[in-house]
PASENU-296329 format. One record per residue: residue in three letters; x, y, z of N, C-alpha, C in turn. Coordinates in nm, 3 decimals, decimal comma. Last residue first. Layout:
<pts>
+-----+---------+---------+---------+---------+---------+---------+---------+---------+---------+
!  aa !     nc1 !     nc2 !     nc3 !    cac1 !    cac2 !    cac3 !     cc1 !     cc2 !     cc3 !
+-----+---------+---------+---------+---------+---------+---------+---------+---------+---------+
! Ala !       X !       Y !       Z !       X !       Y !       Z !       X !       Y !       Z !
...
+-----+---------+---------+---------+---------+---------+---------+---------+---------+---------+
</pts>
This chain:
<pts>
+-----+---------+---------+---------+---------+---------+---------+---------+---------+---------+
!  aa !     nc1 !     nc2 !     nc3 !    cac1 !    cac2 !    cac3 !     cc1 !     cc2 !     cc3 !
+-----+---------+---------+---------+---------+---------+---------+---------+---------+---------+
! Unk !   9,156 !  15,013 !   9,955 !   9,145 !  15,073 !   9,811 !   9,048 !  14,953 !   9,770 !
! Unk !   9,249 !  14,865 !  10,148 !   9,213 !  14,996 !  10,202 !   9,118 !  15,034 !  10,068 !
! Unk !   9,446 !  14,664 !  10,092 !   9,297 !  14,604 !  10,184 !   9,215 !  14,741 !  10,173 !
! Unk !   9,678 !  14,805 !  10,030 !   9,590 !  14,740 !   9,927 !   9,456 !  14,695 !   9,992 !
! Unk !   9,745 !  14,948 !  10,311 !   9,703 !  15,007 !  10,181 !   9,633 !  14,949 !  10,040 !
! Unk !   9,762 !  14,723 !  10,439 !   9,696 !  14,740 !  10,484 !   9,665 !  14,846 !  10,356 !
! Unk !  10,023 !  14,572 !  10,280 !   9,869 !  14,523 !  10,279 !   9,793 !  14,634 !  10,318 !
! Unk !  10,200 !  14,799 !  10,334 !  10,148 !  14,795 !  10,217 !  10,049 !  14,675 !  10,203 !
! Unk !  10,189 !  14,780 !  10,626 !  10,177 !  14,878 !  10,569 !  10,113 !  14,891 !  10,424 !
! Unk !  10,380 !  14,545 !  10,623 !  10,205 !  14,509 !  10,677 !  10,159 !  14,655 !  10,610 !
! Unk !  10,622 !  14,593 !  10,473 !  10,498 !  14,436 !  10,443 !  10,366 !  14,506 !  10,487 !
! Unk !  10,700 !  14,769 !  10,648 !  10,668 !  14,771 !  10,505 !  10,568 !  14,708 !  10,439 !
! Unk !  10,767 !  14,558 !  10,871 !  10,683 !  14,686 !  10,913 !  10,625 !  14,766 !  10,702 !
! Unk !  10,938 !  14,364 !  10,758 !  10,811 !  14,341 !  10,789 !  10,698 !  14,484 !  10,811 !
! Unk !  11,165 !  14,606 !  10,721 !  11,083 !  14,514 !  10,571 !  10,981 !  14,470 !  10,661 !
! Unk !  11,194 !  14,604 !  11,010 !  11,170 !  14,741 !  10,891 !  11,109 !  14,653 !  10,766 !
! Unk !  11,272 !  14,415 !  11,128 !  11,212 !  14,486 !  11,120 !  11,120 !  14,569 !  11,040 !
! Unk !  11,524 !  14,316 !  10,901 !  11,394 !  14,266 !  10,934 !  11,247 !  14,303 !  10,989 !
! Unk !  11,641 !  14,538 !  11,049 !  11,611 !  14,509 !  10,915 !  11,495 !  14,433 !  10,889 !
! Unk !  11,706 !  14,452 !  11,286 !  11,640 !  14,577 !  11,287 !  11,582 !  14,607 !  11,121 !
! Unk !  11,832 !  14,212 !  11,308 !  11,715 !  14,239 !  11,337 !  11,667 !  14,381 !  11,327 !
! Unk !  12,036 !  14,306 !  11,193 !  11,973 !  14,208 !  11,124 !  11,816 !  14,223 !  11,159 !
! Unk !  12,167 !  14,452 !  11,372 !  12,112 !  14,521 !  11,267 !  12,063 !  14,409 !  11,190 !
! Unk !  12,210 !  14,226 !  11,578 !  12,080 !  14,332 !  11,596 !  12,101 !  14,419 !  11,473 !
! Unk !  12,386 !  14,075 !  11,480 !  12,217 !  14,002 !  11,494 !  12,135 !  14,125 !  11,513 !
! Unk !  12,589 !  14,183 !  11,466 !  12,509 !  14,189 !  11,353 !  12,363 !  14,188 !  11,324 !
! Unk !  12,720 !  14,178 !  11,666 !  12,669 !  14,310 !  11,700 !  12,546 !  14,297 !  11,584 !
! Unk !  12,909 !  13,958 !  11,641 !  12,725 !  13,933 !  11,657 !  12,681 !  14,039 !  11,707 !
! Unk !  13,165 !  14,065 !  11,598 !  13,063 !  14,075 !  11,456 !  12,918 !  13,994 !  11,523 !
! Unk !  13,255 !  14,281 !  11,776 !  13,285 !  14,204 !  11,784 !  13,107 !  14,156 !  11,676 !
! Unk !  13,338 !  14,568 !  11,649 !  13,360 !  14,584 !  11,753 !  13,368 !  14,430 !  11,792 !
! Unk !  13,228 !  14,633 !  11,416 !  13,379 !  14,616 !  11,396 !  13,442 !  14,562 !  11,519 !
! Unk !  12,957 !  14,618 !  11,477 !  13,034 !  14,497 !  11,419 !  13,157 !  14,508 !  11,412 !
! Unk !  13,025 !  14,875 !  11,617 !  12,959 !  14,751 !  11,700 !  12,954 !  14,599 !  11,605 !
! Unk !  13,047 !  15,089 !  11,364 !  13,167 !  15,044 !  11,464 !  13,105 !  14,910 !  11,502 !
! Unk !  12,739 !  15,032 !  11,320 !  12,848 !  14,963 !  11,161 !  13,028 !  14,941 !  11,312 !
! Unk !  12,633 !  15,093 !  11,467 !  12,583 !  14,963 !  11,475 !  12,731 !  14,954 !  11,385 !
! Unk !  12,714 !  15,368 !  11,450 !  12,693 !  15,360 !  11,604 !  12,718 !  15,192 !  11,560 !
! Unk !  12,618 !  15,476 !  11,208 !  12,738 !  15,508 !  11,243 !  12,801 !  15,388 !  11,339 !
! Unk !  12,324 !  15,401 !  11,209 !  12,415 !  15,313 !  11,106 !  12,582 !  15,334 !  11,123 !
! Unk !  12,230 !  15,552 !  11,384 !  12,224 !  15,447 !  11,409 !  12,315 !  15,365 !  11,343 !
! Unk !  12,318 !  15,846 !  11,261 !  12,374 !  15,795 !  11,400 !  12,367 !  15,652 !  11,405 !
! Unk !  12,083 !  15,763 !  11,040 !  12,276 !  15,777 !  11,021 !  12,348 !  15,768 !  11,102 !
! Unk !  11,880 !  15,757 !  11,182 !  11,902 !  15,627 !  11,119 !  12,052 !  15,650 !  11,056 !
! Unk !  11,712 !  15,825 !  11,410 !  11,849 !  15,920 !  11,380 !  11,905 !  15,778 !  11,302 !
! Unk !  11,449 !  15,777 !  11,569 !  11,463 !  15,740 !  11,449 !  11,584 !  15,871 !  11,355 !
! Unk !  11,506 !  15,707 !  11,812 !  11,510 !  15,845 !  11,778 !  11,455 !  15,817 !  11,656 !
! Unk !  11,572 !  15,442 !  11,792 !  11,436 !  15,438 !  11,868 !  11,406 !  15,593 !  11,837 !
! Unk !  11,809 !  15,427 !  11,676 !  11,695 !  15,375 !  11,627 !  11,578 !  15,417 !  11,675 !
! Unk !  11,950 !  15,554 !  11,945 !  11,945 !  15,653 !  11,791 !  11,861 !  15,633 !  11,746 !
! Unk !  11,917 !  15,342 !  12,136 !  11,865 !  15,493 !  12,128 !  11,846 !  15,551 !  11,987 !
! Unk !  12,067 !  15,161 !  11,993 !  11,929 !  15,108 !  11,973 !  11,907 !  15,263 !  12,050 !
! Unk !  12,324 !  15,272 !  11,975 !  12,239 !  15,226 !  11,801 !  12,107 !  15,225 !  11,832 !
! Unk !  12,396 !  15,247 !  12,231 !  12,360 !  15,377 !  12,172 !  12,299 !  15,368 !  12,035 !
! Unk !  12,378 !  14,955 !  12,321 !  12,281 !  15,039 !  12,377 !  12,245 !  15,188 !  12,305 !
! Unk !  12,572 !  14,927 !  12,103 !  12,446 !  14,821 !  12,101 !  12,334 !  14,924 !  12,171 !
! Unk !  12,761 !  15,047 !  12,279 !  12,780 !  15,046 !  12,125 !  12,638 !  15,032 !  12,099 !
! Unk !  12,815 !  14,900 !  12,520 !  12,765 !  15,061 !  12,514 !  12,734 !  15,077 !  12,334 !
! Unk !  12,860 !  14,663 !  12,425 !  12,715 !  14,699 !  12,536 !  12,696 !  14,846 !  12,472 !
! Unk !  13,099 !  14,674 !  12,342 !  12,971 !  14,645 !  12,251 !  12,852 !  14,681 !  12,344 !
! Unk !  13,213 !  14,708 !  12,568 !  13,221 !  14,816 !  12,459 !  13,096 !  14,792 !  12,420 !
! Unk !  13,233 !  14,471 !  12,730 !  13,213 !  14,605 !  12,741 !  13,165 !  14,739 !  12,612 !
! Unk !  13,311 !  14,287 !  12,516 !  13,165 !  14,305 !  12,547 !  13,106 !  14,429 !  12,643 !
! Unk !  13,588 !  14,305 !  12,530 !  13,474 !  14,395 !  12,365 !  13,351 !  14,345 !  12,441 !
! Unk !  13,703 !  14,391 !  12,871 !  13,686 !  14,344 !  12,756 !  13,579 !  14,397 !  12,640 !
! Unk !  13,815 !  14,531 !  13,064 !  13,826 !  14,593 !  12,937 !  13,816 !  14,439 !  12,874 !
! Unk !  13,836 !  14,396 !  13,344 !  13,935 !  14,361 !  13,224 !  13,924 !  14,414 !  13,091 !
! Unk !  13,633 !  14,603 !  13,456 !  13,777 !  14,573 !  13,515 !  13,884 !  14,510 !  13,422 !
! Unk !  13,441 !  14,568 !  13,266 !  13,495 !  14,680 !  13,273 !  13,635 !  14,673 !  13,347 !
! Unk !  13,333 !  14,294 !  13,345 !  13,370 !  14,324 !  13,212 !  13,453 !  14,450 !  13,182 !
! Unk !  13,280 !  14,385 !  13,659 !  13,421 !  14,277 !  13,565 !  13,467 !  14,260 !  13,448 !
! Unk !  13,022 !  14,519 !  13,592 !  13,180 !  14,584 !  13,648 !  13,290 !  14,484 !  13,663 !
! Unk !  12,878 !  14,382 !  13,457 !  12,894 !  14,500 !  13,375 !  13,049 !  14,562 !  13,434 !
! Unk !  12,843 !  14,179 !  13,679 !  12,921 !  14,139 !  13,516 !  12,948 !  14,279 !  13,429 !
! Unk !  12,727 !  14,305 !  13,852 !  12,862 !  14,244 !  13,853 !  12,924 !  14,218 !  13,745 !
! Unk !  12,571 !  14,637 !  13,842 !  12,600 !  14,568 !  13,796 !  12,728 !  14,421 !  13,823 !
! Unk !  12,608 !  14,913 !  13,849 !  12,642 !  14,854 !  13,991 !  12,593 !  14,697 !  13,964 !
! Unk !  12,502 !  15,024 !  13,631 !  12,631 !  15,044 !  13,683 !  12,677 !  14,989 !  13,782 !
! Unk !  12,282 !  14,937 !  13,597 !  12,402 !  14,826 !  13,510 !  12,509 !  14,888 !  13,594 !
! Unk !  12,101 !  15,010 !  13,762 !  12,137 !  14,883 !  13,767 !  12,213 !  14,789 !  13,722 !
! Unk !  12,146 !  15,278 !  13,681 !  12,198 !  15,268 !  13,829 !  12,229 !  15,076 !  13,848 !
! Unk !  11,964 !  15,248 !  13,471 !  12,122 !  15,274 !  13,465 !  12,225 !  15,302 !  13,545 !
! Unk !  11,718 !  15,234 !  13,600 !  11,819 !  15,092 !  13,521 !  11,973 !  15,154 !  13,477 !
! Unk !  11,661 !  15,448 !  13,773 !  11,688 !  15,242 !  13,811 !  11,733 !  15,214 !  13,729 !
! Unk !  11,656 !  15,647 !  13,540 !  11,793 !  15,609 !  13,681 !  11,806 !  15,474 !  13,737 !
! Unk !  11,444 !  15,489 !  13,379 !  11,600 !  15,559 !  13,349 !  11,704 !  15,558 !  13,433 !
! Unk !  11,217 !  15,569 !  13,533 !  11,285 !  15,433 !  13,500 !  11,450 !  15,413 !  13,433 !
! Unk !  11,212 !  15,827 !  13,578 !  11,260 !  15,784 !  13,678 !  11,311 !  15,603 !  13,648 !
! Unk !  11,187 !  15,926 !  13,329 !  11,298 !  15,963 !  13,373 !  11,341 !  15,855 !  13,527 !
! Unk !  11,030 !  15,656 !  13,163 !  11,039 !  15,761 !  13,199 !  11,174 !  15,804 !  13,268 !
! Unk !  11,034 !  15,494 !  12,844 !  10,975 !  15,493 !  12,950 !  10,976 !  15,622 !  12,993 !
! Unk !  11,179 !  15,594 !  12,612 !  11,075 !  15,489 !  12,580 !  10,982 !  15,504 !  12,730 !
! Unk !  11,359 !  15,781 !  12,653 !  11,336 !  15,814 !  12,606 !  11,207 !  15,718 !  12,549 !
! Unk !  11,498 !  15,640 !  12,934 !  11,428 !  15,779 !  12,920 !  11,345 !  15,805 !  12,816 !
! Unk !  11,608 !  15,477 !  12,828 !  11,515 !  15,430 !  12,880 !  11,408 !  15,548 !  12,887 !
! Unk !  11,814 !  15,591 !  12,644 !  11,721 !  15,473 !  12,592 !  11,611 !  15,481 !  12,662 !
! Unk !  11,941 !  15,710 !  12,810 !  11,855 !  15,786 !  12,741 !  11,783 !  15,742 !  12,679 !
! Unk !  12,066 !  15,564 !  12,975 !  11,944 !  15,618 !  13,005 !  11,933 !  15,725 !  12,925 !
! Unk !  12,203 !  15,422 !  12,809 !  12,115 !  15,336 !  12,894 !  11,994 !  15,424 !  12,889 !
! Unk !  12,391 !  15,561 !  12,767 !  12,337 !  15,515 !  12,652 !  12,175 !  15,453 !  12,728 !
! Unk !  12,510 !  15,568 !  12,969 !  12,497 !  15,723 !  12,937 !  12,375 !  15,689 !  12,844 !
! Unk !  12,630 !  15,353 !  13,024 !  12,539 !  15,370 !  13,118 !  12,449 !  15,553 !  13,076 !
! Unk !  12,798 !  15,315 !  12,779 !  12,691 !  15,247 !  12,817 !  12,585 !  15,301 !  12,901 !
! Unk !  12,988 !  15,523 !  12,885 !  12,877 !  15,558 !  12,760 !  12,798 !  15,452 !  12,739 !
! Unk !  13,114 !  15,423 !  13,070 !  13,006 !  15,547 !  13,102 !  12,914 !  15,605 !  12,947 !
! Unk !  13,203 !  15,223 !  12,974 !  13,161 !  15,237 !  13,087 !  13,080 !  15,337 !  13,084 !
! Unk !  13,392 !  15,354 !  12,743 !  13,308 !  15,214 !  12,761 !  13,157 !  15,231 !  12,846 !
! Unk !  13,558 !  15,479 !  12,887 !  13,471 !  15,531 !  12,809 !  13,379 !  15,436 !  12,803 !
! Unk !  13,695 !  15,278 !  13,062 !  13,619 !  15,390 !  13,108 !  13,534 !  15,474 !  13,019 !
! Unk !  13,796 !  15,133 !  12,812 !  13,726 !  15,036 !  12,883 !  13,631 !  15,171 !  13,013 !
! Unk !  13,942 !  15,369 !  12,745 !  13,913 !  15,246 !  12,614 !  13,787 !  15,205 !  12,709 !
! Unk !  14,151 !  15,314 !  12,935 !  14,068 !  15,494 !  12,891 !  13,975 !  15,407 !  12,806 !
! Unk !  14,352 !  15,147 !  12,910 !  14,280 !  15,107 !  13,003 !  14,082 !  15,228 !  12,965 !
! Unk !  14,529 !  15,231 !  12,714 !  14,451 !  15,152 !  12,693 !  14,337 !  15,140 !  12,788 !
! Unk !  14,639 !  15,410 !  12,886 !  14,560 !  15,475 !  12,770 !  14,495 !  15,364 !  12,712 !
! Unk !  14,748 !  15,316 !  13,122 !  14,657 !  15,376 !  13,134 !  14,570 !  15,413 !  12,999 !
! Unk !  14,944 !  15,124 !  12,965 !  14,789 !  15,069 !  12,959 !  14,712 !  15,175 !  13,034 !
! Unk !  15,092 !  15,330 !  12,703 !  15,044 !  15,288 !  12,827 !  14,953 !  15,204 !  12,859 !
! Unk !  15,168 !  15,474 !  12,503 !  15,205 !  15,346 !  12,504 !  15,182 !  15,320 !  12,648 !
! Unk !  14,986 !  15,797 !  12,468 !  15,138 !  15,714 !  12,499 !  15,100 !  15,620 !  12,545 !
! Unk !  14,753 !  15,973 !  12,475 !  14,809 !  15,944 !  12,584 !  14,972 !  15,852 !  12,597 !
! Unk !  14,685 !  15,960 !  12,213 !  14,695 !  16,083 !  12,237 !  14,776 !  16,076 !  12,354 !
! Unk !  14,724 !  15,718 !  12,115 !  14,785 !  15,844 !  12,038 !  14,855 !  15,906 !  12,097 !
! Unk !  14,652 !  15,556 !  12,229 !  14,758 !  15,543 !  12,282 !  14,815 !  15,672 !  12,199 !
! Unk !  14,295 !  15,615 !  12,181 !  14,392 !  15,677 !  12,324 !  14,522 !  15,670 !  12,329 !
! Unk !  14,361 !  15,518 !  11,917 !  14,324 !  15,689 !  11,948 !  14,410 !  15,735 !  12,053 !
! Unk !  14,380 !  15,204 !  11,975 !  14,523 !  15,331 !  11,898 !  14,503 !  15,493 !  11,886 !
! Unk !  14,111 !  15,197 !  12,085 !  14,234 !  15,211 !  12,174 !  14,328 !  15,256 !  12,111 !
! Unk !  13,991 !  15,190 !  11,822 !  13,964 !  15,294 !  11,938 !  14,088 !  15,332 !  12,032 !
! Unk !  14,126 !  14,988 !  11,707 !  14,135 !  15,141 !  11,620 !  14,090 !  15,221 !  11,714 !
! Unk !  14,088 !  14,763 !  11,889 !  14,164 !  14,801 !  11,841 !  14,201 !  14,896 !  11,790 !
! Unk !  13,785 !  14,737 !  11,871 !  13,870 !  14,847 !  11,924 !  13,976 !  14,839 !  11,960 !
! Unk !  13,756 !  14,703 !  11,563 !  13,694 !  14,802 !  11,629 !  13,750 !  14,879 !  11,747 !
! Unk !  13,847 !  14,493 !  11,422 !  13,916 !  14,601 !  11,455 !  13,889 !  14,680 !  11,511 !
! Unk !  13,861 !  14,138 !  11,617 !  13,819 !  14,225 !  11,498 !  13,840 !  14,360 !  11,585 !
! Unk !  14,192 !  14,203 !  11,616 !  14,074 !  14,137 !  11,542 !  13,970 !  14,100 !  11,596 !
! Unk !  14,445 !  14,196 !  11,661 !  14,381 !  14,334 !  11,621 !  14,248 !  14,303 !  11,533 !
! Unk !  14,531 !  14,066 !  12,001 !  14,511 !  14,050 !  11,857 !  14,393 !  14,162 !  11,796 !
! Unk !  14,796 !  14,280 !  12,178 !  14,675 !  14,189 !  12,203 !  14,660 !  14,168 !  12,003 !
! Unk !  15,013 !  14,411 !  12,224 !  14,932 !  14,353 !  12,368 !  14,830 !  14,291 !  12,367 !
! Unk !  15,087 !  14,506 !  11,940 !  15,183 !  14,399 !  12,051 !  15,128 !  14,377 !  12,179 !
! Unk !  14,863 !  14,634 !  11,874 !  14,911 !  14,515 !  11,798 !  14,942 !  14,450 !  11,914 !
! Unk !  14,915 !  14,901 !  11,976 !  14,804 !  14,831 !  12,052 !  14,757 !  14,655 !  11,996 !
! Unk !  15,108 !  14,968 !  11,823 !  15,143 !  14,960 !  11,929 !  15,042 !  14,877 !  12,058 !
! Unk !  14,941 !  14,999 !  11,588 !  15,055 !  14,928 !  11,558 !  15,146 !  14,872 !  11,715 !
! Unk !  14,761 !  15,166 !  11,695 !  14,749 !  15,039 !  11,654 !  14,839 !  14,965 !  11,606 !
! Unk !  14,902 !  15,444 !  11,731 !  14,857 !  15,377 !  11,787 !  14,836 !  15,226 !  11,783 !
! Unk !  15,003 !  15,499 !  11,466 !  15,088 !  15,473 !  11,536 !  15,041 !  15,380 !  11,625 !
! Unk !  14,922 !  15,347 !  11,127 !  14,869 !  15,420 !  11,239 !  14,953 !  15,386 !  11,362 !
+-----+---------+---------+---------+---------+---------+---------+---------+---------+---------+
</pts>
């Protein structure tokens, strides 16, 4: 892959997540760090995109703008974004799995969480935890059906 072979020599391609993102942008845009940099603005706004639809979609519209007004203006959300680092990403990654989940869009979710380990691997703890989830939520379900009969 052209990109990543080129997004090799500015940094380590491990783990691959975005590494294989950023070889998109240097595709399409050329051996630049503007095109690397594109990497860390997507980032950015699909966290905060992710935010509020999360919030929107558990709370309300107006809790939605406070908090995705509160990462965007954020300090650590906007230094993590100034150096493009994977915890940028993973934010937005993490924030869009747990919308999808909460949709219950469990192929989006598994799309969304499976990059977010490629992305940096304690993306895991939360499909761990979402597993866990789910088998306990099973568990009580099927007592409550044997207690029932």
């Amino acid at each position: 892959m052209k990109g990543l072979r080129e997004f090799s020599l500015i940094t380590v391609a491990h783990p691959p997540g975005k590494p294989l993102l950023a070889s998109l942008f240097i595709m399409l845009g050329g051996y630049t760090m503007t095109s690397y940099n594109t990497v860390g603005l997507v980032s950015g706004y699909g966290a905060i995109i992710a935010l509020y639809a999360l919030a929107k979609s558990l709370f309300s519209r107006r809790v939605a703008l406070v908090a995705s007004l509160l990462l965007a203006t954020s300090p650590i959300f906007l230094a993590n974004g100034i150096n493009n680092l994977n915890d940028y990403l993973i934010t937005a990654l993490l924030l869009g799995s747990l919308y999808f989940y909460s949709q219950k869009r469990l192929f989006l979710y598994s799309v969304v969480i499976t990059f977010a380990v490629l992305t940096k691997e304690t993306a895991a703890l939360l499909a761990v935890s979402v597993f866990v989830v789910e088998v306990g939520m099973l568990l009580i379900k099927r007592d409550r059906l044997n207690k029932s009969r």
